[in-house]
Predicted model as a PDB file, atoms N, CA, C, CB and O in Angstrom, pLDDT in the B-factor column:
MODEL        1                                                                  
ATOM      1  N   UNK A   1       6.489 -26.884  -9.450  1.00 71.00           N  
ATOM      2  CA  UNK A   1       6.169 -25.467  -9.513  1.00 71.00           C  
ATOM      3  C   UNK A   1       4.672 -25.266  -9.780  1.00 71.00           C  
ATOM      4  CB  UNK A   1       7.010 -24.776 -10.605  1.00 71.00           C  
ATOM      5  O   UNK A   1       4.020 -24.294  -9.398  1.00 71.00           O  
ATOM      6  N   UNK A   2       4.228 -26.267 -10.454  1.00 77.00           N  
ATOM      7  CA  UNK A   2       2.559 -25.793 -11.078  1.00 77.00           C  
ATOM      8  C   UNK A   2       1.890 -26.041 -10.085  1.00 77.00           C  
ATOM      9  CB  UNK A   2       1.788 -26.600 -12.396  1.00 77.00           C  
ATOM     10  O   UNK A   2       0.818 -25.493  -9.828  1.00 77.00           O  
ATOM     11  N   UNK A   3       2.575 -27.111  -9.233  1.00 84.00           N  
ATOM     12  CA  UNK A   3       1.466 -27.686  -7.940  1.00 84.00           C  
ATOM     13  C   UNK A   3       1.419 -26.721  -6.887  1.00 84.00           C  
ATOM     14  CB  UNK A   3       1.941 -29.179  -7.136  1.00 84.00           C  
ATOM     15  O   UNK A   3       0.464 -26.484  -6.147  1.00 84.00           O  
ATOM     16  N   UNK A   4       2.779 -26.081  -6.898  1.00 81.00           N  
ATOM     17  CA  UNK A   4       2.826 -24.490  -5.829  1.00 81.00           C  
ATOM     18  C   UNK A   4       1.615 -23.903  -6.360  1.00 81.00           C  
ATOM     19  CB  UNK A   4       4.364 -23.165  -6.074  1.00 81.00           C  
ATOM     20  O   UNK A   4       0.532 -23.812  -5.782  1.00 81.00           O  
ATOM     21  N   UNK A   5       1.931 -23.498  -7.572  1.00 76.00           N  
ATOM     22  CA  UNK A   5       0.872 -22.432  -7.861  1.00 76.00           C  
ATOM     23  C   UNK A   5      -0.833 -23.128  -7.682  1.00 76.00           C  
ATOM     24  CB  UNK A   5       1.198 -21.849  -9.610  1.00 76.00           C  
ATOM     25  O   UNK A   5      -1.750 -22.316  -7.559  1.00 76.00           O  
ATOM     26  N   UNK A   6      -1.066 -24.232  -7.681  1.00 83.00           N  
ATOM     27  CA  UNK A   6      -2.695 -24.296  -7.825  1.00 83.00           C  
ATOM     28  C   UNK A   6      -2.754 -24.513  -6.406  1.00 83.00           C  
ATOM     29  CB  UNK A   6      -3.517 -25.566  -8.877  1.00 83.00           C  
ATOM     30  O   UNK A   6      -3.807 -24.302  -5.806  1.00 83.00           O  
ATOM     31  N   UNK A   7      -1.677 -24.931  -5.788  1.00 83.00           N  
ATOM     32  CA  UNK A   7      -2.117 -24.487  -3.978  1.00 83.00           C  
ATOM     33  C   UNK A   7      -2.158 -22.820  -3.520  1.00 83.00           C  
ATOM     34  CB  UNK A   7      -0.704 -25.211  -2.779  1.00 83.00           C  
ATOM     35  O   UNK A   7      -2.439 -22.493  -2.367  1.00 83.00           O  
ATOM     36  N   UNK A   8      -1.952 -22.182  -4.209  1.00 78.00           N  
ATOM     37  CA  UNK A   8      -1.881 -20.851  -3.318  1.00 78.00           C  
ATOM     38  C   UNK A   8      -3.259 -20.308  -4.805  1.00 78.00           C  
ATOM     39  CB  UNK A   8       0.340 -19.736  -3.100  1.00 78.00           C  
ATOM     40  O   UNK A   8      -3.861 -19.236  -4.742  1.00 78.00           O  
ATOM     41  N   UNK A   9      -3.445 -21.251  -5.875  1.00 81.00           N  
ATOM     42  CA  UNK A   9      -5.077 -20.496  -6.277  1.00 81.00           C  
ATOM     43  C   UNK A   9      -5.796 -20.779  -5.455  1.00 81.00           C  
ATOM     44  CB  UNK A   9      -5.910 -20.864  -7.536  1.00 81.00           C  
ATOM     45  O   UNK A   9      -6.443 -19.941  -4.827  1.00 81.00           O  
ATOM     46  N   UNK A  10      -5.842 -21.706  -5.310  1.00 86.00           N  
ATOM     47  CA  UNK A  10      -6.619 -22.473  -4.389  1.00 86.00           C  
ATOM     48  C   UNK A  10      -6.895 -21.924  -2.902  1.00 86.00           C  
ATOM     49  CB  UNK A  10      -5.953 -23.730  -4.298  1.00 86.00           C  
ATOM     50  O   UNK A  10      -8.077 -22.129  -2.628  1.00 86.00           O  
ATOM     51  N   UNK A  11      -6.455 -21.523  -2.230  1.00 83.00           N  
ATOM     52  CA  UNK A  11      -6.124 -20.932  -1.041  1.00 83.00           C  
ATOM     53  C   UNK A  11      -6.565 -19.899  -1.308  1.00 83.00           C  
ATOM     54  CB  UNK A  11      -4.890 -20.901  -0.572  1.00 83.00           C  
ATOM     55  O   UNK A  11      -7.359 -19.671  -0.396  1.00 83.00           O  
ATOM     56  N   UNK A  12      -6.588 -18.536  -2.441  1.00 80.00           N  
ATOM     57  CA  UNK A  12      -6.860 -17.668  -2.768  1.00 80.00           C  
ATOM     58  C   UNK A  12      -8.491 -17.581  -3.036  1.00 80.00           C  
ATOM     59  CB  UNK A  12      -6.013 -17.490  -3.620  1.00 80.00           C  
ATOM     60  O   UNK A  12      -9.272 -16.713  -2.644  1.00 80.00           O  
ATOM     61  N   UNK A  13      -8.732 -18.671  -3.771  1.00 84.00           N  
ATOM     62  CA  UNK A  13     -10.593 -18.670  -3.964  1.00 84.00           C  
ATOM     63  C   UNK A  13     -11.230 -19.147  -2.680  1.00 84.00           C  
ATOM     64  CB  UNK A  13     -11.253 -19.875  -5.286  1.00 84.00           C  
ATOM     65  O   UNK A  13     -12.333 -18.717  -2.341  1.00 84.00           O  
ATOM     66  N   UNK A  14     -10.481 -20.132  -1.875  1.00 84.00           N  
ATOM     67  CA  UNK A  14     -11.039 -20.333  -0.449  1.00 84.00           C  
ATOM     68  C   UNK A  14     -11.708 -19.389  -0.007  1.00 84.00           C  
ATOM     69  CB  UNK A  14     -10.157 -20.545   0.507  1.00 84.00           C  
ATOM     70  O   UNK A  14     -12.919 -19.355   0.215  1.00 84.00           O  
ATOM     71  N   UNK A  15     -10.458 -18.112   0.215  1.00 80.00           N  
ATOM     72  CA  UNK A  15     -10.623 -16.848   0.827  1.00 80.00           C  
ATOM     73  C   UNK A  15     -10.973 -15.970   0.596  1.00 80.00           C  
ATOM     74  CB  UNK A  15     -10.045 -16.458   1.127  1.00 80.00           C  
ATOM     75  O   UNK A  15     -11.125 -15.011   1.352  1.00 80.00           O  
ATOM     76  N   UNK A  16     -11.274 -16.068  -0.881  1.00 79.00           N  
ATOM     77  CA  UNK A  16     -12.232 -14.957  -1.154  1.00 79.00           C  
ATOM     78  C   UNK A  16     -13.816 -15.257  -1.020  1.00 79.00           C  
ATOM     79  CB  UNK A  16     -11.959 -14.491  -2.573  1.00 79.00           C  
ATOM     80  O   UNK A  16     -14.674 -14.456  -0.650  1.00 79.00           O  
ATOM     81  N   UNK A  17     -14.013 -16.719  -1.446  1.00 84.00           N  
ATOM     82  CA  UNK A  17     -15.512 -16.995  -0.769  1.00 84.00           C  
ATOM     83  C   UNK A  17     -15.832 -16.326   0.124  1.00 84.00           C  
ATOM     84  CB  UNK A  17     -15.783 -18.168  -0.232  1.00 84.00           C  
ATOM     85  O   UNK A  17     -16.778 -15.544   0.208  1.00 84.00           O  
ATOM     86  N   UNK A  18     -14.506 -16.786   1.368  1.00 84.00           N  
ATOM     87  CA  UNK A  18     -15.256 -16.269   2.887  1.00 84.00           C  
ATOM     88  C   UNK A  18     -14.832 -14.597   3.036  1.00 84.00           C  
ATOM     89  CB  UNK A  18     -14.474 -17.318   4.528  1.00 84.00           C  
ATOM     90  O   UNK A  18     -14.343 -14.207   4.096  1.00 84.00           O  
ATOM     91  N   UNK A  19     -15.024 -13.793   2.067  1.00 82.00           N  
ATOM     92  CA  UNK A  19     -15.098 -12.441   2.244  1.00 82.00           C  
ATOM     93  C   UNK A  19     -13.463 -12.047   2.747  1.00 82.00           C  
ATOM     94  CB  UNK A  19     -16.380 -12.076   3.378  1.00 82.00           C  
ATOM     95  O   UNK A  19     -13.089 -10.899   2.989  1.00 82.00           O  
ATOM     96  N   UNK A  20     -12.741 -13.085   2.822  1.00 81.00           N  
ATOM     97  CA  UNK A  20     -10.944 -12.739   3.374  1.00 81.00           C  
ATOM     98  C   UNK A  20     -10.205 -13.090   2.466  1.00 81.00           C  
ATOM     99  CB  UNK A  20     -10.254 -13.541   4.696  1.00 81.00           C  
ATOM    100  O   UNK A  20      -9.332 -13.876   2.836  1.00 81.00           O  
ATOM    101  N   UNK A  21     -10.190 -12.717   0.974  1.00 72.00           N  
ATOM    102  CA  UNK A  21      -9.373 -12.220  -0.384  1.00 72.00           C  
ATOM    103  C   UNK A  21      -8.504 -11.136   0.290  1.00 72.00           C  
ATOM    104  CB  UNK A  21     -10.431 -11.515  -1.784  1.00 72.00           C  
ATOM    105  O   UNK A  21      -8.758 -10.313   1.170  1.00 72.00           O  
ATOM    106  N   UNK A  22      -7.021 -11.508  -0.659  1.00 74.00           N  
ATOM    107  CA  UNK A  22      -6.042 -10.615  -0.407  1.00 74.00           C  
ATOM    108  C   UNK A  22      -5.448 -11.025  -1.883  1.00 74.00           C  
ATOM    109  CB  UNK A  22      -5.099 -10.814   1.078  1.00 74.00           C  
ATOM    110  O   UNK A  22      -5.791 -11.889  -2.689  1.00 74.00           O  
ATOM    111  N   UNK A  23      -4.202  -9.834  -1.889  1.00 70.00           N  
ATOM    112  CA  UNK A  23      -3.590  -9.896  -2.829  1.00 70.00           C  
ATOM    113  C   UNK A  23      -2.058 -11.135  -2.538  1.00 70.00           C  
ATOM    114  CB  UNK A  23      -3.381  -8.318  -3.134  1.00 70.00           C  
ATOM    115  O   UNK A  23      -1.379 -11.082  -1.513  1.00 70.00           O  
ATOM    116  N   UNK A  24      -1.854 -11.948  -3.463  1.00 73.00           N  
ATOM    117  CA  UNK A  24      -0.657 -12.905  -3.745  1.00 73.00           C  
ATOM    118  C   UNK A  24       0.051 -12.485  -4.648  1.00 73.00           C  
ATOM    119  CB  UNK A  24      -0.932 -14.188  -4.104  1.00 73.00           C  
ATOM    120  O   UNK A  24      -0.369 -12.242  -5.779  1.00 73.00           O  
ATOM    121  N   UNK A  25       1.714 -12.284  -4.115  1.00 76.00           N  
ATOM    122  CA  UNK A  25       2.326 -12.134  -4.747  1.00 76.00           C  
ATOM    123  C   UNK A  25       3.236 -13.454  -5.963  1.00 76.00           C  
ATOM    124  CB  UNK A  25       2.774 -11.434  -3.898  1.00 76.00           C  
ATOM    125  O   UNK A  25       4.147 -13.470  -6.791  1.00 76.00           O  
ATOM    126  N   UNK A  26       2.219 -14.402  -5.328  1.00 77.00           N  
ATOM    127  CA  UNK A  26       2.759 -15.957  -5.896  1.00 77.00           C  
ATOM    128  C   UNK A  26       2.065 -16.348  -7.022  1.00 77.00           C  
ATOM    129  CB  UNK A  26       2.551 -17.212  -4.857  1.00 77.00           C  
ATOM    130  O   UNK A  26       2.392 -17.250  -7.793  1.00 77.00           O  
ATOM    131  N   UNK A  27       0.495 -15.197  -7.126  1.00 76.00           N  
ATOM    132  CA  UNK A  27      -0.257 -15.371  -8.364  1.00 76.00           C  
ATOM    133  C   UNK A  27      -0.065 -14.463  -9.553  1.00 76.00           C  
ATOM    134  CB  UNK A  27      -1.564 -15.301  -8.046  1.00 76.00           C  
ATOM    135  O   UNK A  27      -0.528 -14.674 -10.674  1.00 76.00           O  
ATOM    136  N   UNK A  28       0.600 -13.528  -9.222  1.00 80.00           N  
ATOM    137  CA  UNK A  28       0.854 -12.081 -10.206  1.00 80.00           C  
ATOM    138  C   UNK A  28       1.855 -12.014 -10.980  1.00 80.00           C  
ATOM    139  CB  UNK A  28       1.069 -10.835  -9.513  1.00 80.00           C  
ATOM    140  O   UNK A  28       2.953 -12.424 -10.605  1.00 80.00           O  
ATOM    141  N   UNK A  29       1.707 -11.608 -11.912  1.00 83.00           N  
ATOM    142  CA  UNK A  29       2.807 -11.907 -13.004  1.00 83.00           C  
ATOM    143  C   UNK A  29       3.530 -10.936 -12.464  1.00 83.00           C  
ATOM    144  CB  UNK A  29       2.517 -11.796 -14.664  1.00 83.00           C  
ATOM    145  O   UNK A  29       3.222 -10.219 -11.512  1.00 83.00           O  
ATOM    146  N   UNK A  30       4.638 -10.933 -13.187  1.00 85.00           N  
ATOM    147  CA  UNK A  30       6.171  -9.813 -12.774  1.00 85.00           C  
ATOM    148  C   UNK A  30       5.625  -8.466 -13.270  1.00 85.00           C  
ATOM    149  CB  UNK A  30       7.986 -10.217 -13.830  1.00 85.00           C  
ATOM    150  O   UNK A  30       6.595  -7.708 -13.274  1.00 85.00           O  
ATOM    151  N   UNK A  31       4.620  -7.860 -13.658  1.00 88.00           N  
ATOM    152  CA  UNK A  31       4.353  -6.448 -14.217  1.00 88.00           C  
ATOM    153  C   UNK A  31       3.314  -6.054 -12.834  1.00 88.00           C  
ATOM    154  CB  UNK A  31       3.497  -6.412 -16.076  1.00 88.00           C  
ATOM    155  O   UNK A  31       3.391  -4.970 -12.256  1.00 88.00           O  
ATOM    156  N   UNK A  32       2.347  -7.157 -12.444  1.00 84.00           N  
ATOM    157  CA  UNK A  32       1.502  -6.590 -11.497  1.00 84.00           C  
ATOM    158  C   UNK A  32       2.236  -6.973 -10.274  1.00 84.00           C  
ATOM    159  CB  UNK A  32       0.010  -7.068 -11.567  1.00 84.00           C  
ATOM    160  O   UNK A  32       1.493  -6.858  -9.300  1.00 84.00           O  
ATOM    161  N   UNK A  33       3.247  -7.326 -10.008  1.00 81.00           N  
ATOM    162  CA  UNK A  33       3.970  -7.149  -9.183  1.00 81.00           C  
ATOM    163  C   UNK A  33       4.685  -6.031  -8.958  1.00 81.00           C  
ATOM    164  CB  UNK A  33       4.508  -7.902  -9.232  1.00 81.00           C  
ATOM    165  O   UNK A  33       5.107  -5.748  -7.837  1.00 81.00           O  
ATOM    166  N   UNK A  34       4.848  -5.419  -9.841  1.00 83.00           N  
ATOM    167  CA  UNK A  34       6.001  -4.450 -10.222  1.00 83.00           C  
ATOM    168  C   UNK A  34       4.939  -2.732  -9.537  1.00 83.00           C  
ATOM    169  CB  UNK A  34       6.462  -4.603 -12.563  1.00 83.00           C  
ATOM    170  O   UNK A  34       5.229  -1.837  -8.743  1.00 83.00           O  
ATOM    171  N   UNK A  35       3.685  -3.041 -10.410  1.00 84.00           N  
ATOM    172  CA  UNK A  35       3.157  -2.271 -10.104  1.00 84.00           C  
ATOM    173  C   UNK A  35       2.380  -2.090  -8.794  1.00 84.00           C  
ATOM    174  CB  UNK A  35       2.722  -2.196 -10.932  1.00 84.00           C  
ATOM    175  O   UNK A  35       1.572  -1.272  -8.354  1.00 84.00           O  
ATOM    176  N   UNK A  36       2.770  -2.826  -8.512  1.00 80.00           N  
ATOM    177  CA  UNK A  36       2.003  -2.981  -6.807  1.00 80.00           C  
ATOM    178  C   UNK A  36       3.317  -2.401  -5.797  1.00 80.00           C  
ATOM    179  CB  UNK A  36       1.524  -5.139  -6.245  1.00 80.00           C  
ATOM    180  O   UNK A  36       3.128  -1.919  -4.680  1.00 80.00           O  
ATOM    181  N   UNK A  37       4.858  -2.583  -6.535  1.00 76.00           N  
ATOM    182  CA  UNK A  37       5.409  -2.102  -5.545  1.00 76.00           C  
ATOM    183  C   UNK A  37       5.503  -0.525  -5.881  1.00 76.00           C  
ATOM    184  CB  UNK A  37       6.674  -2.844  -5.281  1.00 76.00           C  
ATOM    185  O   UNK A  37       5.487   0.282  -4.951  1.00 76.00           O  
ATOM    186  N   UNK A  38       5.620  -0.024  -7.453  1.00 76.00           N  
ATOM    187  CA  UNK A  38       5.756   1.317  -7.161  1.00 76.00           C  
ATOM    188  C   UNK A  38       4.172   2.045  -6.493  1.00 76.00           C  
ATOM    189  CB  UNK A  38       6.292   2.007  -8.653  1.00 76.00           C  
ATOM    190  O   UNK A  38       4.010   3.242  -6.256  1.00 76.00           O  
ATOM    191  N   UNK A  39       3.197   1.003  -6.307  1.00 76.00           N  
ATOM    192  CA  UNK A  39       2.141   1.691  -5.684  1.00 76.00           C  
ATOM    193  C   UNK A  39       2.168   2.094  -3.955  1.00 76.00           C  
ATOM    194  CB  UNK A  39       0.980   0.790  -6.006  1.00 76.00           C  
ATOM    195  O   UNK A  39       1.613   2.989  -3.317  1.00 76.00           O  
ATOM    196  N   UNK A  40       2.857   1.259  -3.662  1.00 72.00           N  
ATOM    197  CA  UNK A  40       3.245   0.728  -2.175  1.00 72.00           C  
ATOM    198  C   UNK A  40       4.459   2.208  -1.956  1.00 72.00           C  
ATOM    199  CB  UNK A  40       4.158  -1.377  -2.160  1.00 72.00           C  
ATOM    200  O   UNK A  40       4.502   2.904  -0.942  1.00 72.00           O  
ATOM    201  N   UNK A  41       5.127   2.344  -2.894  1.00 65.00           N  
ATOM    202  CA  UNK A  41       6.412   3.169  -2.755  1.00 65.00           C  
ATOM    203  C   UNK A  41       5.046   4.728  -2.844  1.00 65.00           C  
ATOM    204  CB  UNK A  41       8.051   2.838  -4.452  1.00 65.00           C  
ATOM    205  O   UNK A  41       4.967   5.380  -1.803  1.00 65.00           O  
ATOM    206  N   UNK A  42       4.398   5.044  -3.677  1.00 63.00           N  
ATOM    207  CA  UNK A  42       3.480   6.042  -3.897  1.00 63.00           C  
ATOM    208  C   UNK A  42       2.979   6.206  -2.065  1.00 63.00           C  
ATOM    209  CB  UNK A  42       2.142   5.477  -5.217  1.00 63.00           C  
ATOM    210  O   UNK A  42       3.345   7.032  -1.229  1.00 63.00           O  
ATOM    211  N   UNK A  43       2.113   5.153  -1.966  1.00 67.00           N  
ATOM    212  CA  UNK A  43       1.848   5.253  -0.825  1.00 67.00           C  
ATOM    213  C   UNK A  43       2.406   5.959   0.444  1.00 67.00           C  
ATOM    214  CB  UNK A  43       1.793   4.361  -0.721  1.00 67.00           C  
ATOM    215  O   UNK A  43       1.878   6.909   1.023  1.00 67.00           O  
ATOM    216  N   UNK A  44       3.462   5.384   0.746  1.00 68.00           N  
ATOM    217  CA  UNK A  44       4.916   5.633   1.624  1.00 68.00           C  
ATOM    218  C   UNK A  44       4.624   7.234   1.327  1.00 68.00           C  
ATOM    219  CB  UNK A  44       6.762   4.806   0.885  1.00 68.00           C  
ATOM    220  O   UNK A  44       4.121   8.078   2.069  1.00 68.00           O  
ATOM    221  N   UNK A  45       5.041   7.328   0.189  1.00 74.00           N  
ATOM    222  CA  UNK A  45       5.581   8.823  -0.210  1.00 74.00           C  
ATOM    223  C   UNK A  45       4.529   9.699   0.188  1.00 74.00           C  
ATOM    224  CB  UNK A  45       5.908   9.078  -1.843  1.00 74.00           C  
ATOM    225  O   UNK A  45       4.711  10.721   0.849  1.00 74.00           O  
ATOM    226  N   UNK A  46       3.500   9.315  -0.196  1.00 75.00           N  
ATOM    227  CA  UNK A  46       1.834  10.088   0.566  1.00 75.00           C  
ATOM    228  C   UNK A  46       1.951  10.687   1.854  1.00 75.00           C  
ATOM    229  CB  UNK A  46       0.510   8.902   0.937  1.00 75.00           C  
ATOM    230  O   UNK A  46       1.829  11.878   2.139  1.00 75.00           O  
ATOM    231  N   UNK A  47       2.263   9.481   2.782  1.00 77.00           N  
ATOM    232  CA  UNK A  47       2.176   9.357   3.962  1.00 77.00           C  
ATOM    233  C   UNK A  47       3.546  10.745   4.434  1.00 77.00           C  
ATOM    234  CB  UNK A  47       2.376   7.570   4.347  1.00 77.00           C  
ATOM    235  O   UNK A  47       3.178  11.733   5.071  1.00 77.00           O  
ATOM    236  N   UNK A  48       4.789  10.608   4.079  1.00 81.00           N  
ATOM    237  CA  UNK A  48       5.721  11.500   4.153  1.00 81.00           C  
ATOM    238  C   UNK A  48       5.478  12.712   4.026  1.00 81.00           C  
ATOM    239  CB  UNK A  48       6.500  11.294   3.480  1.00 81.00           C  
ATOM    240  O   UNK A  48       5.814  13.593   4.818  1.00 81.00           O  
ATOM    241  N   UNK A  49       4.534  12.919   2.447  1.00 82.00           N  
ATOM    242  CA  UNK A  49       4.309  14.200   2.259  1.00 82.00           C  
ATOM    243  C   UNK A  49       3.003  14.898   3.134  1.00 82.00           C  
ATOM    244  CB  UNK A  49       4.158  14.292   0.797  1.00 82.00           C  
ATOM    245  O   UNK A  49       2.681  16.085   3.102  1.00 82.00           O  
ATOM    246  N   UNK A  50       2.574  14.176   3.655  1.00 85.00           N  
ATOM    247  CA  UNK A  50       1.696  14.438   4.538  1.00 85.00           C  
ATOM    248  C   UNK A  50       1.728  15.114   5.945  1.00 85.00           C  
ATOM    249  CB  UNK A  50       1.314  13.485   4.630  1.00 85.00           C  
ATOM    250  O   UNK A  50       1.046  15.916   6.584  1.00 85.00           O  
ATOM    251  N   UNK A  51       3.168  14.188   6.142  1.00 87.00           N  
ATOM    252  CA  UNK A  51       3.701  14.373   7.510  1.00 87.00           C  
ATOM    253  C   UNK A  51       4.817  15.578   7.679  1.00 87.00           C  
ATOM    254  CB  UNK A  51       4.344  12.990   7.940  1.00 87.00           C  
ATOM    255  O   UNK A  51       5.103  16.253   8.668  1.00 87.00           O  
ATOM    256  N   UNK A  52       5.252  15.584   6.547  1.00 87.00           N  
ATOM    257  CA  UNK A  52       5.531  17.069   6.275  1.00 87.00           C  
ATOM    258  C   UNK A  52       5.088  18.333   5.947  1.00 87.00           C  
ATOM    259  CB  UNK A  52       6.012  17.106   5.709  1.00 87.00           C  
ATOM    260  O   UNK A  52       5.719  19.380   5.800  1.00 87.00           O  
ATOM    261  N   UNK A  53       3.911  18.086   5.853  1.00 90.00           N  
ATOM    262  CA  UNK A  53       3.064  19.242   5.283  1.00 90.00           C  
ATOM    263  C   UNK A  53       2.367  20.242   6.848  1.00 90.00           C  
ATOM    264  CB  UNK A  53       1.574  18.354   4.137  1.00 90.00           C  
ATOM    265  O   UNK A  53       2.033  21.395   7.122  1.00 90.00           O  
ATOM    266  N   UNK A  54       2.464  18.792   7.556  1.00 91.00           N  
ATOM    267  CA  UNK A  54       1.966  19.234   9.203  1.00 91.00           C  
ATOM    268  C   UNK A  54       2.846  19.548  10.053  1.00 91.00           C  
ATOM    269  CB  UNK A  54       1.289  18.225   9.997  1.00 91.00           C  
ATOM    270  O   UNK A  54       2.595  20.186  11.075  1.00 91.00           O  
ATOM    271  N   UNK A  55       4.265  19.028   9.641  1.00 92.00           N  
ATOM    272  CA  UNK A  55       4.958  19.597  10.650  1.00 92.00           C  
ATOM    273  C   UNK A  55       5.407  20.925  10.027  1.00 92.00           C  
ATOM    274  CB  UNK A  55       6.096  18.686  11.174  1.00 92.00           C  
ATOM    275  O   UNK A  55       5.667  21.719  10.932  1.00 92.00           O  
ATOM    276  N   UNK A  56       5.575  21.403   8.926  1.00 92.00           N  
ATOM    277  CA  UNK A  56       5.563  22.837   8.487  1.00 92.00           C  
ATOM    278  C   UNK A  56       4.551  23.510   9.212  1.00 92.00           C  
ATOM    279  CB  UNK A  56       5.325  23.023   7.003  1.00 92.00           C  
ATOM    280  O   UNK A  56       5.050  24.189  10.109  1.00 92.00           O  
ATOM    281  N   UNK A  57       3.063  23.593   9.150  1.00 91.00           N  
ATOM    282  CA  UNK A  57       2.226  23.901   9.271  1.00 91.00           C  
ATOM    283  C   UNK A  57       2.507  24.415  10.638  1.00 91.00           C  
ATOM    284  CB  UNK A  57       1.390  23.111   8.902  1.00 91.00           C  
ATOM    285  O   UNK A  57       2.497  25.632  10.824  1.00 91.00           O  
ATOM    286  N   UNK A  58       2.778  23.522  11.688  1.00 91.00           N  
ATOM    287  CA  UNK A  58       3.187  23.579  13.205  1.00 91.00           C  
ATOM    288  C   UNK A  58       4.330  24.634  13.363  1.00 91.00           C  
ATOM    289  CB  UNK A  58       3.729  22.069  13.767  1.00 91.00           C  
ATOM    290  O   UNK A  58       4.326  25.618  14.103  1.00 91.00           O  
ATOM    291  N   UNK A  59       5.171  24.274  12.626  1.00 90.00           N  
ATOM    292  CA  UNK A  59       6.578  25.478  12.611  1.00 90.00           C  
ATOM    293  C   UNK A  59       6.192  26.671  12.195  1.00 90.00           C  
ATOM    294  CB  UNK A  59       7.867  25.171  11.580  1.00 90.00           C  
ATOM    295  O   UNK A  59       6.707  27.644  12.746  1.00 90.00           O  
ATOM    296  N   UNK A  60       5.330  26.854  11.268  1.00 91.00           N  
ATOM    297  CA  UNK A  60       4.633  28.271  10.669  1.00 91.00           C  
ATOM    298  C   UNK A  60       3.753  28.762  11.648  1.00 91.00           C  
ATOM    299  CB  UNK A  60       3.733  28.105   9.271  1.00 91.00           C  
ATOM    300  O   UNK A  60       3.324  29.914  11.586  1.00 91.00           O  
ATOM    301  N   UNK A  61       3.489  28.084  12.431  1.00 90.00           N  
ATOM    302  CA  UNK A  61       1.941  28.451  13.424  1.00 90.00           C  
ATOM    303  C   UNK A  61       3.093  28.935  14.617  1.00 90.00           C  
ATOM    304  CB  UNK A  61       0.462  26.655  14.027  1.00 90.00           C  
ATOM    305  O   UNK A  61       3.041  30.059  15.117  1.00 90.00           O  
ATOM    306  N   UNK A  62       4.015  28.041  14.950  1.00 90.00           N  
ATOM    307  CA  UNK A  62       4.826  29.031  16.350  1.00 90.00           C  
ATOM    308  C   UNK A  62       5.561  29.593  15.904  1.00 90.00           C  
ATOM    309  CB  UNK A  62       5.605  28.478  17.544  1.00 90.00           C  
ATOM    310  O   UNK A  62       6.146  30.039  16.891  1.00 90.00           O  
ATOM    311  N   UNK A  63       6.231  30.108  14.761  1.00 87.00           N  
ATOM    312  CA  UNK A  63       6.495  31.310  14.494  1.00 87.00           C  
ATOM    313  C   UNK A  63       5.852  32.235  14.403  1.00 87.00           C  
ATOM    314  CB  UNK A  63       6.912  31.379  13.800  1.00 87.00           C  
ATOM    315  O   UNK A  63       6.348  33.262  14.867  1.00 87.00           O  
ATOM    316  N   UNK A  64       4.770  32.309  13.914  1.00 87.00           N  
ATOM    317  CA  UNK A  64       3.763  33.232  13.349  1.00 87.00           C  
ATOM    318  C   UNK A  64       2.540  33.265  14.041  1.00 87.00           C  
ATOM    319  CB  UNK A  64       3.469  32.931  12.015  1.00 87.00           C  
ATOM    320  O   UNK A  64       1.651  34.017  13.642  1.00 87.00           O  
ATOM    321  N   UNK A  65       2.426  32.755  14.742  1.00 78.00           N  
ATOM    322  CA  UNK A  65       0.647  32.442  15.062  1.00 78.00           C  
ATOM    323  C   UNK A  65      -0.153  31.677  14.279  1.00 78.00           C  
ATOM    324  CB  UNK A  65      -0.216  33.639  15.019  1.00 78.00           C  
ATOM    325  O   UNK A  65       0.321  30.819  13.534  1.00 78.00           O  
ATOM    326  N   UNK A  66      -1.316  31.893  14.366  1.00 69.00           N  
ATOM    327  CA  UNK A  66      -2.530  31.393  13.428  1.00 69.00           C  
ATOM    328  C   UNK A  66      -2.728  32.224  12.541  1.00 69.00           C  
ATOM    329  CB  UNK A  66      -3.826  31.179  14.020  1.00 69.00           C  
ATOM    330  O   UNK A  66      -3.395  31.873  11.568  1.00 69.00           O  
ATOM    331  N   UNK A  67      -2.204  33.570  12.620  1.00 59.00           N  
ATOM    332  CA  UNK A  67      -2.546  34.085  11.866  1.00 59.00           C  
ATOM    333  C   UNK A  67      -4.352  34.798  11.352  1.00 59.00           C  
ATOM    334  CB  UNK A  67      -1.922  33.300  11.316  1.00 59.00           C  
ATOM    335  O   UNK A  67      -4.923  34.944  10.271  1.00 59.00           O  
ATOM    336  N   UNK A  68      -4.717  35.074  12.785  1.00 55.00           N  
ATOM    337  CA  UNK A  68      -5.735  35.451  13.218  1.00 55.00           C  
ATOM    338  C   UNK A  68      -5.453  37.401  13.677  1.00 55.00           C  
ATOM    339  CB  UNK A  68      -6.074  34.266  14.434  1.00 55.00           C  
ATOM    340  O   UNK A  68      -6.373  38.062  14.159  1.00 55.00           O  
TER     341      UNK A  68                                                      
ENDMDL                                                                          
END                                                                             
């Protein structure tokens, strides 16, 4: 298990030298894991509320016009 882990540090400082750092879920403890997924779930939800906000917008506009 320890040798997993100093291959994927390892792999991790490679890549961040060359400016191509990412996040590992093989280096993060179970809390910054945790929080990376309800960030990921935030995200999602962004994106939804977003996409709902425009398709209202669209339904309000051909009902109504622009409102000009």
């Amino acid at each position: 298990m320890k040798e997993e882990y100093e291959k994927h540090k390892e792999d991790q400082l490679e890549k961040q030298k060359a400016g191509k750092g990412h996040w590992k879920e093989e280096l993060a403890s179970q809390s910054e894991s945790a929080v990376k997924s309800d960030r990921e779930d935030l995200d999602a939800s962004q994106h939804k509320i977003e996409q709902m906000q425009k398709e209202t917008a669209e339904f309000v506009k051909s009902k109504h016009g622009d409102g000009k």
